[in-house]
C-alpha positions in Angstrom: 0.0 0.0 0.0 1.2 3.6 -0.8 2.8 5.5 2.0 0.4 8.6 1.1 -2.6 7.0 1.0 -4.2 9.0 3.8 -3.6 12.0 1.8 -5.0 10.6 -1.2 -8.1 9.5 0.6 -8.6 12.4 2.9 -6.8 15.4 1.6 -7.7 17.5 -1.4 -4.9 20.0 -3.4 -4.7 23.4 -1.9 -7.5 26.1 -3.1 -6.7 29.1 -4.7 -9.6 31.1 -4.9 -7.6 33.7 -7.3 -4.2 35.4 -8.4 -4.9 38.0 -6.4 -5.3 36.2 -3.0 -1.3 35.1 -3.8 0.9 37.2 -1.2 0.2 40.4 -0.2 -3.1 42.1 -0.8 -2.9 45.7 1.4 0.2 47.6 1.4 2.5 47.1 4.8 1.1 50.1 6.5 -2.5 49.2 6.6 -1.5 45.3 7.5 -2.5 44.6 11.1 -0.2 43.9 13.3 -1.3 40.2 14.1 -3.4 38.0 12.1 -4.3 34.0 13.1 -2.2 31.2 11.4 -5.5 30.0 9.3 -6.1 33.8 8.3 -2.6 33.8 7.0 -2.3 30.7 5.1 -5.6 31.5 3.3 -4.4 34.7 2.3 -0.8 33.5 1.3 -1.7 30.7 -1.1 -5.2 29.2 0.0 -6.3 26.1 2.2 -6.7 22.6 2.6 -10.2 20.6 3.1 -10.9 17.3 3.9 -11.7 15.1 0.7 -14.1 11.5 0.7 -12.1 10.2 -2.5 -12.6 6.4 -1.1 -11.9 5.0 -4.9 -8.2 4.1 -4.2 -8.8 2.5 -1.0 -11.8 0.0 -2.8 -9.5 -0.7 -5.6 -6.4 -1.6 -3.7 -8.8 -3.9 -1.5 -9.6 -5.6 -4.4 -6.4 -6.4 -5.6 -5.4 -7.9 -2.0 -8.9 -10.8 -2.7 -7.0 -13.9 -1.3 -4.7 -13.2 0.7 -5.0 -13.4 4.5 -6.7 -10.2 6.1 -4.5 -10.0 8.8 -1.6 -9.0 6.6 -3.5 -7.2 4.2 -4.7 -5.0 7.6 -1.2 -5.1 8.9 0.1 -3.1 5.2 -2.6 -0.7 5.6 -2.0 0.5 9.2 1.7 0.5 8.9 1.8 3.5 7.1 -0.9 5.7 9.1 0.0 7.0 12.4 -2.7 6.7 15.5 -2.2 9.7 16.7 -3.3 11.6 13.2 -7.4 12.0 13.1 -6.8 12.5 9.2 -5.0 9.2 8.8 -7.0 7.0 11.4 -10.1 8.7 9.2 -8.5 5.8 6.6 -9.3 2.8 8.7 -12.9 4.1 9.7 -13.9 3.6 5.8 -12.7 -0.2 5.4 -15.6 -1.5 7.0 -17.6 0.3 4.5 -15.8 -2.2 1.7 -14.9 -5.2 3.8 -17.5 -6.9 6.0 -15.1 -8.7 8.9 -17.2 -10.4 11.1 -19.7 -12.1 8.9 -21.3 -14.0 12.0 -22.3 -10.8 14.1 -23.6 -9.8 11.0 -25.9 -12.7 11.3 -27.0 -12.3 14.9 -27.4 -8.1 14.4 -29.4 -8.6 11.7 -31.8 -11.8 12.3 -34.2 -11.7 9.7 -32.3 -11.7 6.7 -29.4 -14.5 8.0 -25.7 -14.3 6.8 -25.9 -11.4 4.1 -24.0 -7.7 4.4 -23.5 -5.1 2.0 -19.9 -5.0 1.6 -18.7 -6.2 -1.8 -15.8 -7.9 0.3 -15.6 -10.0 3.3 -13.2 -12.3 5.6 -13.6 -15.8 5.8 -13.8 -17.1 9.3 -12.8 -20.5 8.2 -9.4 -19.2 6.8 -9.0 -15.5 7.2 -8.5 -15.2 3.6 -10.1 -11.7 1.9 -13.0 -13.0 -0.7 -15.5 -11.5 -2.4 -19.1 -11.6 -1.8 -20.3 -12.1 -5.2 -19.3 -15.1 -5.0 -21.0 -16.8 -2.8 -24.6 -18.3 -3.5 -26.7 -15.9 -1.6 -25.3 -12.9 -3.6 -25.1 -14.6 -7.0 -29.2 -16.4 -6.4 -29.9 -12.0 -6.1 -27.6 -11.1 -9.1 -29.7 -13.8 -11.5 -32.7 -13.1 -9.5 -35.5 -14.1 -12.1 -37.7 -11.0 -13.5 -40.8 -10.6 -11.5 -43.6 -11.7 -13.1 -46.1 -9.1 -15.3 -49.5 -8.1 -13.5 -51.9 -10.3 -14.8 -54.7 -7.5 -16.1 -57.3 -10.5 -17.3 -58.7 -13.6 -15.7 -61.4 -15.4 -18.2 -64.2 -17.2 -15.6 -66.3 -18.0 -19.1 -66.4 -17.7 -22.6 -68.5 -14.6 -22.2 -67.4 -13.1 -18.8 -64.2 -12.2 -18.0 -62.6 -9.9 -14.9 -60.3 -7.0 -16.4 -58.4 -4.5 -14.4 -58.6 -1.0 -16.5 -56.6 1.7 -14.6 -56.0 0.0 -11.2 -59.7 -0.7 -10.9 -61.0 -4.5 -11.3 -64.3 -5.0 -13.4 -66.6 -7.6 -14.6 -67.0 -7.2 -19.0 -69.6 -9.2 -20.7 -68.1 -10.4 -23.5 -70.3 -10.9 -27.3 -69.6 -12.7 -30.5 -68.2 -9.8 -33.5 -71.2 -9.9 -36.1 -70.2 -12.4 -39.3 -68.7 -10.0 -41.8 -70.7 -9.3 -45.6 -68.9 -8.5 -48.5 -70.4 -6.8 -51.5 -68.5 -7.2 -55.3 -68.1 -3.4 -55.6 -65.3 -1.7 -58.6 -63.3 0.8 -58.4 -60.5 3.3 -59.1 -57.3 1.2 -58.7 -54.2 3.1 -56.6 -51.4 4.3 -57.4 -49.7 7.4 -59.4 -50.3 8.4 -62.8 -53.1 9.0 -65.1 -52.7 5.3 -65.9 -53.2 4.1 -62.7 -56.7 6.2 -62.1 -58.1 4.6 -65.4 -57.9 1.7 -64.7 -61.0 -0.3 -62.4 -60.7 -3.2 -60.4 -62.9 -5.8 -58.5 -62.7 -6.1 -55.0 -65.3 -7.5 -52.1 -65.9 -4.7 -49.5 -67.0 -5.4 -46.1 -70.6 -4.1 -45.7 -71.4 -5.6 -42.0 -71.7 -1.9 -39.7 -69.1 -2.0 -37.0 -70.1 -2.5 -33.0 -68.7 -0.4 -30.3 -66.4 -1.9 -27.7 -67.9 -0.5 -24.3 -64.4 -0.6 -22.8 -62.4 0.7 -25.2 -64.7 2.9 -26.7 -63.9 2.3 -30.3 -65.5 1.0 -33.4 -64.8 -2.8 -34.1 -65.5 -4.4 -37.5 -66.8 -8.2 -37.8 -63.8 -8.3 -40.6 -61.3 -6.2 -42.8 -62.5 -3.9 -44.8 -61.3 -5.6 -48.2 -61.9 -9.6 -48.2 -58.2 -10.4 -49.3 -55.7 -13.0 -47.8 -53.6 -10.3 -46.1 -56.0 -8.2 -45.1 -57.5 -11.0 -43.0 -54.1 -12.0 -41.7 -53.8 -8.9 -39.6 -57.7 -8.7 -38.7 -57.0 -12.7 -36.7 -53.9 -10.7 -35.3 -55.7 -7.6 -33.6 -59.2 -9.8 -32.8 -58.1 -13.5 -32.4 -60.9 -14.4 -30.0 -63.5 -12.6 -32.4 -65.2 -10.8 -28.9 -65.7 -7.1 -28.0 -66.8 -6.1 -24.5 -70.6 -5.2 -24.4 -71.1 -4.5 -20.5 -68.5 -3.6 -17.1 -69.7 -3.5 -13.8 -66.9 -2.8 -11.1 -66.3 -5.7 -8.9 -67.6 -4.9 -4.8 -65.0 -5.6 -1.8 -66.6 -9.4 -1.6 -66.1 -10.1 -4.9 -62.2 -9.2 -4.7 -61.5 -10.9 -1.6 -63.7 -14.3 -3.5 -61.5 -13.8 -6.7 -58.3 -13.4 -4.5 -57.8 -9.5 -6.5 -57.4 -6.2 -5.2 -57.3 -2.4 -6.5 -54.4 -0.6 -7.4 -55.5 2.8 -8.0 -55.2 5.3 -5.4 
């Protein structure tokens, strides 16, 4: 470990707030007599402040993973002196990286068993300095599975089903789209050019009036609007079970408790 570390930890360079605070500001005979020593250093060339630059000390704990703690310690506090605040200030932040009593851990904190915070901790079986990550606790909550989506729908039959719409839980009544009509009808093909405008084609057009979905509040077709193969490849896509929603009714406190639900909005 570097002999300086407590300054590279703890101390920052020395502020200069300007040129003009370099030396002498007043001429001699308006100086006062006495001034205090902070005063003076300020005035001369700036100050010192205490700095919380704790990067160095995690990556050089880091490097030491496997070897025995009490040498890695023994490293670290050779270089700092016990009576310097500043430099004892250096051993104060090692427990924030390096959990080294794993058991009391355990018995301080009952209800969630042998699990700290410290990316680093010291084997009791063989002093050795080890990461946390890997052990099986802290890996199981690295690949911790993705929480599963809200469910939003629960089908009781083919025409009732329970849908949450913003946070609230409601009963829909569901009803059979109306079978779709097509009628032969011609007309101006598409496209760009005079070419394209005189010329006619045949198509089936969808005839059937659209229904009105009560929950979403939009129109709903019993088909697509031109009988073709692509056309109805996207209708199955939007409207596979061939349903719209013809009556909600909000589900009471009984019913949510019987369907094992419960509101989310506010």
């Amino acid at each position: 470990m570097r002999k300086d570390m407590a300054k590279v930890l703890v101390e920052r360079p020395r502020l200069i707030d300007s040129a003009a605070r370099r030396g002498r500001r007043l001429p001699d005979e308006l100086l006062p007599k006495s001034i205090g020593m902070r005063r003076g250093v300020h005035e001369a060339g700036g100050f010192k402040q205490l700095n919380e630059n704790l990067a160095p000390l995690r990556r050089y704990l880091e490097r030491q993973v496997g070897r025995p703690w009490n040498k890695v310690f023994s490293e670290i506090a050779a270089n700092l002196k016990s009576s310097s605040t500043v430099q004892q200030h250096v051993l104060d932040h090692i427990k924030d990286f390096v959990q080294l009593h794993p058991m009391a851990a355990a018995r301080l904190w009952p209800g969630i068993g042998l699990r700290w915070y410290q990316g680093l901790y010291v084997d009791p079986r063989d002093g050795l300095l080890k990461r946390t990550d890997r052990l099986a606790w802290a890996e199981a909550r690295v690949n911790r599975p993705a929480a599963p989506a809200p469910v939003d729908r629960v089908s009781l039959t083919e025409d009732r089903e329970l849908r949450r719409l913003q946070g609230l839980w409601f009963e829909v009544r569901l009803a059979q789209l109306p079978r779709p009509e097509y009628r032969t009808v011609t007309r101006p093909a598409r496209g760009a050019g005079s070419a394209a405008r005189a010329r006619e084609i045949t198509v089936r057009q969808l005839v059937t009036p659209a229904v009105r979905d009560i929950v979403s509040g939009l129109a709903v077709c019993g088909g697509p609007e031109i009988d073709e193969p692509r056309g109805w490849a996207e209708y199955r896509g939007a409207h596979p079970s061939r349903t719209y929603a013809v009556n909600k009714r909000q589900l009471s406190r009984m019913e949510l408790r019987r369907h094992g639900l419960a509101n989310t909005a506010g």
